[in-house]
C-alpha positions in Angstrom: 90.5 116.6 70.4 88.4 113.6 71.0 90.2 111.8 68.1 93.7 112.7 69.3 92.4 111.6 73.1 91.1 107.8 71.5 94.5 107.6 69.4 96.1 108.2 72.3 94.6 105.6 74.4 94.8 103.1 71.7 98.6 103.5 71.8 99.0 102.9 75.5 97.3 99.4 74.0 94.0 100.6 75.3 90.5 100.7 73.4 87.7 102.9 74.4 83.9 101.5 74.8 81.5 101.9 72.2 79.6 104.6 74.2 78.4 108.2 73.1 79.0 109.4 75.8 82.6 107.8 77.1 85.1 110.4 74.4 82.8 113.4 75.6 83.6 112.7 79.2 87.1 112.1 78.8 87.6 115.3 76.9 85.7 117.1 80.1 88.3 115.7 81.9 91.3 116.7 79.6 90.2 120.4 79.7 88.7 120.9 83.7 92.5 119.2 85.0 94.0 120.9 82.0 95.4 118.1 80.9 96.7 116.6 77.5 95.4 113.7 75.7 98.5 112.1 76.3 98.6 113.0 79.8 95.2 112.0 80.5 96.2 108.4 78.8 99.1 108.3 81.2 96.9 108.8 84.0 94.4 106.2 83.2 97.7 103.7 82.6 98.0 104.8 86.0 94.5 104.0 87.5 94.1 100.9 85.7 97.5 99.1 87.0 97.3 100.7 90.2 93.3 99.2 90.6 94.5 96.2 89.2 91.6 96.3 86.4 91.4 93.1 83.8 90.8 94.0 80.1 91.8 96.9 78.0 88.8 98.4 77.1 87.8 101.7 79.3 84.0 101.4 80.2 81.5 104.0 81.4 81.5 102.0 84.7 85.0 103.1 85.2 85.0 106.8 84.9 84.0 107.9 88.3 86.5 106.1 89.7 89.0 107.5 87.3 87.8 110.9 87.9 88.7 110.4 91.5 92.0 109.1 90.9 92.7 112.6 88.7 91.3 114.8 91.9 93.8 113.1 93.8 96.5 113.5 91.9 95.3 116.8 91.4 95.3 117.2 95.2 98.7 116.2 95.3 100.5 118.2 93.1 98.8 121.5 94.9 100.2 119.9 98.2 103.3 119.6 97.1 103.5 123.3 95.8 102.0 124.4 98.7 103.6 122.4 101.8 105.7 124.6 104.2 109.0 122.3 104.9 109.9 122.8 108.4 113.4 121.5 110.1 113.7 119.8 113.6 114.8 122.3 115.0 112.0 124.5 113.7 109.5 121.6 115.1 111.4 121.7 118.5 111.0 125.2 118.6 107.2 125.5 117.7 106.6 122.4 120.5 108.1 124.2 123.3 106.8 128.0 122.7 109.5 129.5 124.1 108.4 128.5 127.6 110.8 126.3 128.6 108.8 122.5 128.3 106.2 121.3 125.7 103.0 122.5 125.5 100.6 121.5 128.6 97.7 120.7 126.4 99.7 118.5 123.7 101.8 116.8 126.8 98.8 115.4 129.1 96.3 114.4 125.9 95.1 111.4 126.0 96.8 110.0 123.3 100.2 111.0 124.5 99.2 109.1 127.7 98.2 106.2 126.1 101.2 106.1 123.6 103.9 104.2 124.9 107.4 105.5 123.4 107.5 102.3 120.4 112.0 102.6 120.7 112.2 102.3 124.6 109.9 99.1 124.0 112.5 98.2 121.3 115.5 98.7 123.1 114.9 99.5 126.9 118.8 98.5 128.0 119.1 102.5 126.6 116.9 104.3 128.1 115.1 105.7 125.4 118.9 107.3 123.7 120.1 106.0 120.6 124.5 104.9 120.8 124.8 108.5 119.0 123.1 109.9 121.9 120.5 111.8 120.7 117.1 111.4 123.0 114.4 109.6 121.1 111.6 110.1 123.7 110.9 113.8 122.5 110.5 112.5 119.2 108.0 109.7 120.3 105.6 112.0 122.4 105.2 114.3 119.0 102.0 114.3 117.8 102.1 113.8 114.1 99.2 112.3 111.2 101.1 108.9 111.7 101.1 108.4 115.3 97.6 109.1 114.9 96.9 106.9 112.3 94.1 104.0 113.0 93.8 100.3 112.2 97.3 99.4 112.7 98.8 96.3 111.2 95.6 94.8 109.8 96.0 92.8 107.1 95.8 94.5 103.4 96.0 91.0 101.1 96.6 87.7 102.5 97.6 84.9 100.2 96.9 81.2 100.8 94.1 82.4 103.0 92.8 78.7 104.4 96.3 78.5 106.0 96.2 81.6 107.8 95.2 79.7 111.2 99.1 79.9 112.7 99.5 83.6 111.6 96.1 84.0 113.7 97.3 82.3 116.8 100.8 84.7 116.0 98.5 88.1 116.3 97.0 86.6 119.4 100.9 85.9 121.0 100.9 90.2 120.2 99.0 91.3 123.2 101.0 88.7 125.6 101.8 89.9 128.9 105.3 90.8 130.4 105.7 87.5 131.4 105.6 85.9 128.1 107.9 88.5 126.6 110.3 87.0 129.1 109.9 83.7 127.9 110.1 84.0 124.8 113.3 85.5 125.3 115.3 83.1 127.0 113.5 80.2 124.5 115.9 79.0 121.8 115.6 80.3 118.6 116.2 78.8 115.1 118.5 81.1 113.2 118.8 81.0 109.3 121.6 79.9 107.0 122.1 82.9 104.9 124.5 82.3 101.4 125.4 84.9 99.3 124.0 83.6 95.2 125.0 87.0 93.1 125.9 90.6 94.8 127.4 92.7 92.1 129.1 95.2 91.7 131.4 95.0 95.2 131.8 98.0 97.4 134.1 100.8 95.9 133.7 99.9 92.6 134.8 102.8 89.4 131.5 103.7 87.7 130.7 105.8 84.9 133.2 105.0 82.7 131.3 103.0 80.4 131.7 103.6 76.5 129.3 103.3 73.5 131.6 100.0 72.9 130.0 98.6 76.4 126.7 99.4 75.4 127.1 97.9 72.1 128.6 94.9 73.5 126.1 94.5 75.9 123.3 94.0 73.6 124.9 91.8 71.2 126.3 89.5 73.6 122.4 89.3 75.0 121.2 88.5 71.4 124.6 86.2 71.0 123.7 83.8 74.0 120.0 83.9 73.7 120.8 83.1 70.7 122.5 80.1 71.9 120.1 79.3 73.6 117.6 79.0 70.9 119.6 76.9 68.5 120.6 74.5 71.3 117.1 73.3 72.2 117.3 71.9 68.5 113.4 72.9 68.2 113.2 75.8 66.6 114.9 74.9 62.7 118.3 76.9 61.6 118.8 80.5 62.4 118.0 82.7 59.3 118.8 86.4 58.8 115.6 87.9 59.4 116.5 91.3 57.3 117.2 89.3 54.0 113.8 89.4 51.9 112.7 85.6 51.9 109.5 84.1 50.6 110.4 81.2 52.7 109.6 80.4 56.6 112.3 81.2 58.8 113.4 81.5 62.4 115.3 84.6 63.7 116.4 85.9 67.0 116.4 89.6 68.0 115.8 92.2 70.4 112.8 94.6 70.1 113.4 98.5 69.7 111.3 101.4 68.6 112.0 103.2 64.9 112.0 106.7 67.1 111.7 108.2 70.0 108.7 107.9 72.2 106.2 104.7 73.1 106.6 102.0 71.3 103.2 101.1 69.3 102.6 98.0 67.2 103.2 100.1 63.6 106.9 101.2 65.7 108.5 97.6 66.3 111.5 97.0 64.8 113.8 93.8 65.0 117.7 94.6 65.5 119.6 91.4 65.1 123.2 90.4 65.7 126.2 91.1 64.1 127.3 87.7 63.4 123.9 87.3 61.3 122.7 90.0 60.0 125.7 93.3 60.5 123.5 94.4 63.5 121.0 95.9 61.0 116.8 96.3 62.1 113.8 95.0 60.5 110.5 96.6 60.8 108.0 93.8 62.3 104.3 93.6 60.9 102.4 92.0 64.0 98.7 91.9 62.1 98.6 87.8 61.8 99.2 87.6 66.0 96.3 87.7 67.9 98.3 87.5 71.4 102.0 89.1 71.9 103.3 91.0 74.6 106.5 93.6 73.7 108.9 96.4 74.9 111.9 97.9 73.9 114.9 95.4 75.5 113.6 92.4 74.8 115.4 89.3 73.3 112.9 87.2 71.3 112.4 84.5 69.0 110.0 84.6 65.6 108.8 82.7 63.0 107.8 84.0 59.5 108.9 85.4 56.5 109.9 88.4 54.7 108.6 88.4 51.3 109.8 92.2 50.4 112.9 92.4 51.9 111.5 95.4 54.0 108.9 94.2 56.6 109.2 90.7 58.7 105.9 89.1 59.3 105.7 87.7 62.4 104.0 84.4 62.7 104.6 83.5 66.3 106.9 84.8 69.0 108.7 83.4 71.3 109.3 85.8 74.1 110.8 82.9 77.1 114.2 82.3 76.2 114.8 78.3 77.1 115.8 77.8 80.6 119.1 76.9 81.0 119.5 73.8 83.4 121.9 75.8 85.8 119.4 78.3 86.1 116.1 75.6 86.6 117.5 73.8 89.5 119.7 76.3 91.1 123.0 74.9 92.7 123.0 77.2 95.6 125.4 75.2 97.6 127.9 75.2 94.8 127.5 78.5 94.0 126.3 80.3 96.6 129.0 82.1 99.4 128.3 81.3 103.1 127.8 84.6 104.6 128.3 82.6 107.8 127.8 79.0 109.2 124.4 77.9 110.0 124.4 76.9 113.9 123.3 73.7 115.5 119.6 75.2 116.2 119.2 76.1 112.5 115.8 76.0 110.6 114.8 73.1 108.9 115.6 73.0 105.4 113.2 75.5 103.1 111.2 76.7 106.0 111.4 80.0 107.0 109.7 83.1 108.4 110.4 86.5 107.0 109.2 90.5 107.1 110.4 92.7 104.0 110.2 96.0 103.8 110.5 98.6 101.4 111.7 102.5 102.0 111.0 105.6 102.2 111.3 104.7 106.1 109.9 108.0 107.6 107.0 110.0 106.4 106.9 113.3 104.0 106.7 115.8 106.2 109.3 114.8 108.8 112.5 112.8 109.5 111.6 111.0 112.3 111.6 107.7 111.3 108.4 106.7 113.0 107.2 103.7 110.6 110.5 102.3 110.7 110.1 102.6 114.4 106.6 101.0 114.4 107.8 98.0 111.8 111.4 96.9 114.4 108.6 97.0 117.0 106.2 94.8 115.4 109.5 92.7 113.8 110.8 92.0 117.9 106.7 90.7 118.6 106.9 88.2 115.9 110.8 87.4 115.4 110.9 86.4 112.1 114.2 85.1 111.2 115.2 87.0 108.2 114.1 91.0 107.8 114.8 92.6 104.7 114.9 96.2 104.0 115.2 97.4 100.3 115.6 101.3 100.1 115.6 104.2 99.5 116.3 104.5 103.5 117.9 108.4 102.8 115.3 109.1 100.3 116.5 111.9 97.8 112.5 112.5 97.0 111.8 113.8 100.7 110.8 117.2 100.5 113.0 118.5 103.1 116.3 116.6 101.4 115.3 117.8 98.0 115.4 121.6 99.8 118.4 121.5 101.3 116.5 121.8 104.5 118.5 119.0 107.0 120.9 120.2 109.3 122.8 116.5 109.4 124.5 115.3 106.5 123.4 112.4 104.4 125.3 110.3 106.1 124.8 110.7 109.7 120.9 110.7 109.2 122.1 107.0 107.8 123.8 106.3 110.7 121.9 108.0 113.5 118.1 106.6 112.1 118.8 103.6 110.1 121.8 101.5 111.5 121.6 102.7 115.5 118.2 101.5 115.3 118.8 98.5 114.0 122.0 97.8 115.8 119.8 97.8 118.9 117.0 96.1 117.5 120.4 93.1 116.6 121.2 93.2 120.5 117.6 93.1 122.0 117.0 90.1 119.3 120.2 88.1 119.4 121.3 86.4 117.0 117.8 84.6 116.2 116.8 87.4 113.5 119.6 88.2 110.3 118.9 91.8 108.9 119.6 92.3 104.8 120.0 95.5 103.5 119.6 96.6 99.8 120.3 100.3 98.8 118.2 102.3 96.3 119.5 104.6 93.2 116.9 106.9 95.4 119.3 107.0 98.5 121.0 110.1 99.2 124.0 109.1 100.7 125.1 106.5 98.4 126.3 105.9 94.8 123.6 107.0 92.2 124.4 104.2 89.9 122.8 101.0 88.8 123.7 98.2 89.4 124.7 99.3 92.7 127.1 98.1 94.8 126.0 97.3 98.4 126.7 99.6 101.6 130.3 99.3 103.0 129.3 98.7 106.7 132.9 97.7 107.2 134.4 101.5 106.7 132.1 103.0 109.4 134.8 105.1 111.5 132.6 105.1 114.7 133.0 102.3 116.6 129.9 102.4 118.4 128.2 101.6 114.9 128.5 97.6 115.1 126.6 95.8 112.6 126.6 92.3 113.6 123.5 90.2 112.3 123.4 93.0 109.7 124.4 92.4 105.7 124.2 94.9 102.9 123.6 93.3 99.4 124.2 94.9 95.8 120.9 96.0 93.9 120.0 93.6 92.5 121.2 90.2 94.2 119.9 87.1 94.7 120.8 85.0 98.0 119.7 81.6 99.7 118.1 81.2 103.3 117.5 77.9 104.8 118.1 77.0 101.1 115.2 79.3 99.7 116.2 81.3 97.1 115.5 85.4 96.9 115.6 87.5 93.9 115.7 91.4 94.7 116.0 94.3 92.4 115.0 98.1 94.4 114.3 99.9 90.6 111.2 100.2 90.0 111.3 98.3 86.7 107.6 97.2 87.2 105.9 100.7 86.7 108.9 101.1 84.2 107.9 98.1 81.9 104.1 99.5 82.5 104.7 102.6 80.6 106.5 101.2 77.5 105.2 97.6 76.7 102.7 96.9 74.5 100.4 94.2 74.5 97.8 92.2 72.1 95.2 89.5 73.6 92.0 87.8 72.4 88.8 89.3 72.5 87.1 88.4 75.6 90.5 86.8 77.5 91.1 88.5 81.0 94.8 88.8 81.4 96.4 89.5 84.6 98.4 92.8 82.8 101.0 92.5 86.4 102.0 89.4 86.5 103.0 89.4 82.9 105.0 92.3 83.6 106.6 90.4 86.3 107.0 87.1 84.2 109.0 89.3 81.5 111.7 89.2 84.1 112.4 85.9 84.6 111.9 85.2 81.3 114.1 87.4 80.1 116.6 86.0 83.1 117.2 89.8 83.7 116.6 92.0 86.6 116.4 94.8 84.0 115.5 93.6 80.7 114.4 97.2 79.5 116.3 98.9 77.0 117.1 101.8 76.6 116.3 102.4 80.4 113.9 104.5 81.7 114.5 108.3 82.2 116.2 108.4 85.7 117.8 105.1 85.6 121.9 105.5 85.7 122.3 102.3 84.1 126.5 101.7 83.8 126.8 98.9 80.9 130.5 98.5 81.8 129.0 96.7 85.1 125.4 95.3 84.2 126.1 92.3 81.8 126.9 90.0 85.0 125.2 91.9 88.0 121.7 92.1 86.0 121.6 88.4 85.3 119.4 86.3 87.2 121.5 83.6 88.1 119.0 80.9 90.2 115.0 81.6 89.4 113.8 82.7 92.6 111.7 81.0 95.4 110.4 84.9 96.2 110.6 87.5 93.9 111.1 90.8 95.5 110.2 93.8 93.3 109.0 96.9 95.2 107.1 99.3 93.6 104.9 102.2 93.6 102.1 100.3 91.9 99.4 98.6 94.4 101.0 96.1 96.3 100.5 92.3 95.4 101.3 88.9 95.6 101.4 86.6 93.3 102.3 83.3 91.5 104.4 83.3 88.6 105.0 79.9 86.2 107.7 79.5 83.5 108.1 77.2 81.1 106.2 75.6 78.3 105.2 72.1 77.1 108.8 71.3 76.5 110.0 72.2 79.6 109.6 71.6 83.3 107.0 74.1 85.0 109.2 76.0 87.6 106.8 78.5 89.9 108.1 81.6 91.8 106.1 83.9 94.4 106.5 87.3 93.1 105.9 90.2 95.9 105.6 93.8 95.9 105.2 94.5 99.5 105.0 98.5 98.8 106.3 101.2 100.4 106.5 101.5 104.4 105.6 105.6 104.3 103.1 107.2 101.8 102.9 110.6 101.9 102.5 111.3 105.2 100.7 108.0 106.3 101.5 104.9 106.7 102.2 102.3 103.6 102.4 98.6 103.6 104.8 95.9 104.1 105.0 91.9 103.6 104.9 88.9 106.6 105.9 85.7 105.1 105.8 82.4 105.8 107.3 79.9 103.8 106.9 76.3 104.2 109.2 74.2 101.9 107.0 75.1 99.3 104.5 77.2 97.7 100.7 75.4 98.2 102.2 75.6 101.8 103.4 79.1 102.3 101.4 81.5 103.8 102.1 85.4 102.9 100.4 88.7 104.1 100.4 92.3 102.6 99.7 94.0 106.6 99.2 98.1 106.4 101.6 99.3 109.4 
């Protein structure tokens, strides 16, 4: 078993530590969790991305920590077996006891003294009463894990540290009086221009009726125009058919897929050409001459070498950045891009622009009360950014009580009632200083469980007191420009996707940064989801993703939420034959873990990167 655990590891591209006692460990692990070695490989895939550990080799420094990580998961799964799921109307019932008014004790504790209801702060023209007219103030004085939570909104990760001084005179403008909340609100604001770069597929769009001929043509067109792409650059020799045996040193373009089901593992690799060149048919790959590579199943590359037997292609070097198209490096927003209205005459300079992005679940796992959400409009209305993003799921389908059946308001209405009341008032109480963006999830209940997905229809809402002004609902993915800063946003989870399939080669003793080359795959690939076949869970509709996956423009901000650890961080393209272009690539996290509070990103940017000033803040 100790043999199958270390073959495991080294096809998850890990090695183990020449250590007696590392394998003997591990295989104490495997049988107290009761575990499999390729679970237990999984797991420590797991650990190491989401500790952000450099190198592949597991140590004997890093199996307490990993033993941790298994008793919480451990912990997890038992919760989740064992969690009663309660209703609110079962919570309403067990607050009042029958008696006719909450509970003395829970009503006059200090903390519900001191807590000051976050909505009626938010929005006090209601009274504390949503436009549906359900009373928020009940909900508010509830005692629950998050309300109770401590060290709110300090700062988890802050990038470009030594220019943090403005966002600390920001925190200080927090705790201002009444007086300066006045102020502030009759001061001027500067309001974004927002243009629309990519949103596709649009609203009402068929799905599921794509055919093994879209998914055939939708990988041979990607090989066809990368292809292109290749040959144009006039630096790479003449295209060669990579499956023909050749003692000779050629050049071929492919796309990598595994010889059968399961991780792909560098004796698995197989090149699967074009048509045009080579009648579609695969080549197995031998990788032994690279010392660095970096692969998964999807990807369009380039390679030099030869095949002397007519069986196996020897790769000299890969080529996994396809050339940057000049469209693409120097984005033409204003040609392209569609106005989703004019910028006014107290618009934001150009490429200057303050931001908070969040990503869903909204509300905690063991209610439907939408607290952090609450919490983060609160905190928004302090700081008035001038762009908030949201990226779902904001009806998460992975709630307990949705998955059970156990809500007593449709999808729909828990849409309407919790996500876009509150953020119609939040509109009003702001004016029209702040733009909020929308982007569904394949992981929201109440909407199409397809990807790409097309955005929410805010236009068909049939109750007029639902106005969504200052509100916009993008496809997933898009791409968009404010104050001429471009945004890239894709709500699957392709990161921890890619994690779990790639596989990867470096030299001894070279640290890589094993995230940020998952996120550079991206724009390399100029996809939002480069993977293929996708993941288990994806609904991936190839009669709609050649043109909405594209990346269009490369981003000035990245957005790619994910369960991983939250990060920030600065991606580069290009080689010595082309133009550096850089990109800030963020995964703020999620808003609601478990039933805690998660994390979410403030972000400054200042015309360009070495300037821009970003914080990961734990609400």
């Amino acid at each position: 078993m100790e043999e199958e655990i270390k073959s495991e590891f080294n096809n998850c591209s890990f090695s183990i530590e020449e250590d007696d006692q590392i394998l003997p460990t591990l295989l104490t692990y495997c049988i107290n969790c009761k575990l499999s070695p390729l679970d237990l490989a999984s797991s420590w895939e797991a650990y190491y991305l989401s500790s952000q550990l450099t190198g592949s080799v597991v140590k004997n420094a890093h199996l307490d920590g990993f033993l941790l990580h298994l008793q919480n998961e451990a912990k997890e799964k038992l919760n989740k077996e064992e969690a009663n799921v309660y209703s609110s109307n079962d919570i309403d019932i067990l607050m009042h006891n029958g008696s006719g008014g909450p509970d003395e004790a829970i009503q006059n504790s200090p903390s519900s003294q001191n807590q000051r209801p976050i909505f009626d702060v938010l929005t006090p023209h209601t009274n504390g009463k949503s436009q549906s007219g359900k009373d928020l103030g009940a909900s508010a004085n509830r005692l629950t894990p998050f309300g109770q939570r401590t060290a709110k909104f300090s700062p988890h990760f802050v990038f470009n540290n030594a220019l943090n001084g403005a966002n600390e005179l920001a925190n200080q403008e927090i705790n201002n009086s009444d007086e300066d909340e006045i102020i502030r609100r009759v001061r001027p604001g500067q309001k974004c221009s927002l243009s629309v770069i990519s949103s596709q597929p649009q609203s009402g769009c068929r799905f599921m009726y794509d055919r093994t001929e879209n998914r055939f043509n939708f990988l041979e067109n990607r090989i066809r125009n990368s292809t292109g792409m290749f040959t144009r650059t006039g630096l790479y020799g003449e295209l060669a058919d990579a499956t023909v045996a050749s003692e000779e040193e050629i050049f071929a373009v492919g796309i990598i897929a595994c010889d059968a089901e399961g991780h792909l593992n560098d004796k698995s690799v197989l090149l699967q050409c074009s048509a045009e060149h080579s009648c579609g048919q695969r080549v197995r790959l031998d990788l032994h001459n690279l010392t660095k590579f970096s692969l998964f199943p999807g990807q369009v590359v380039g390679i030099q070498g030869r095949n002397p037997s007519g069986h196996y292609f020897v790769a000299l070097k890969v080529f996994d950045s396809l050339p940057i198209p000049n469209e693409i490096a120097r984005p033409p927003a204003k040609k392209q891009a569609r106005p989703i209205e004019d910028a006014p005459s107290t618009s934001s300079p150009s490429r200057v622009l303050s931001a908070i992005i969040a990503s869903g679940p909204f509300t905690t796992s063991d209610d439907l009360l939408f607290e952090p959400l609450q919490e983060l409009l609160a905190y928004a209305r302090r700081r008035e950014p001038q762009l908030l993003i949201l990226m779902g799921p904001f009806v998460d389908s992975e709630h307990p009580n949705i998955k059970k059946g156990t809500v007593d308001r449709s999808f729909r209405d828990i849409f309407l009632i919790e996500i876009i009341s509150r953020l119609q008032d939040f509109t009003q109480y702001m004016g029209s200083n702040t733009h909020v963006i929308l982007l569904p999830s394949i992981r929201d209940a109440h909407h199409d469980f397809v990807f790409p997905q097309a955005s929410f229809d805010l236009n068909l809402l049939e109750d007029s007191r639902y106005q969504v002004d200052d509100i916009t609902s993008l496809a997933n993915p898009s791409s968009f420009s404010a104050n001429e800063i471009i945004f890239g946003c894709c709500t699957v989870d392709v990161l921890k996707q890619l994690s779990g399939e790639e596989i990867s080669r470096n030299p001894p003793n070279e640290l890589s940064d094993r995230i940020g080359i998952l996120a550079t795959h991206l724009l390399k690939q100029q996809s939002f989801y480069p993977l293929y076949p996708p993941a288990i869970g994806v609904p991936l509709d190839f009669s709609l993703a050649p043109e909405a996956l594209k990346i269009p423009s490369f981003p000035d901000v990245f957005l790619l939420p994910s369960d991983l650890a939250p990060f920030i961080k600065v991606l580069s393209i290009g080689n010595e034959n082309e133009e550096v272009i850089k990109t800030i690539c963020v995964n703020p996290g999620r808003l609601a873990k478990g039933i805690g509070g998660g994390t979410f990103l403030e972000l400054h940017y200042n015309r360009q990167i070495e300037k821009t000033n970003a914080s990961i803040i734990r609400i």
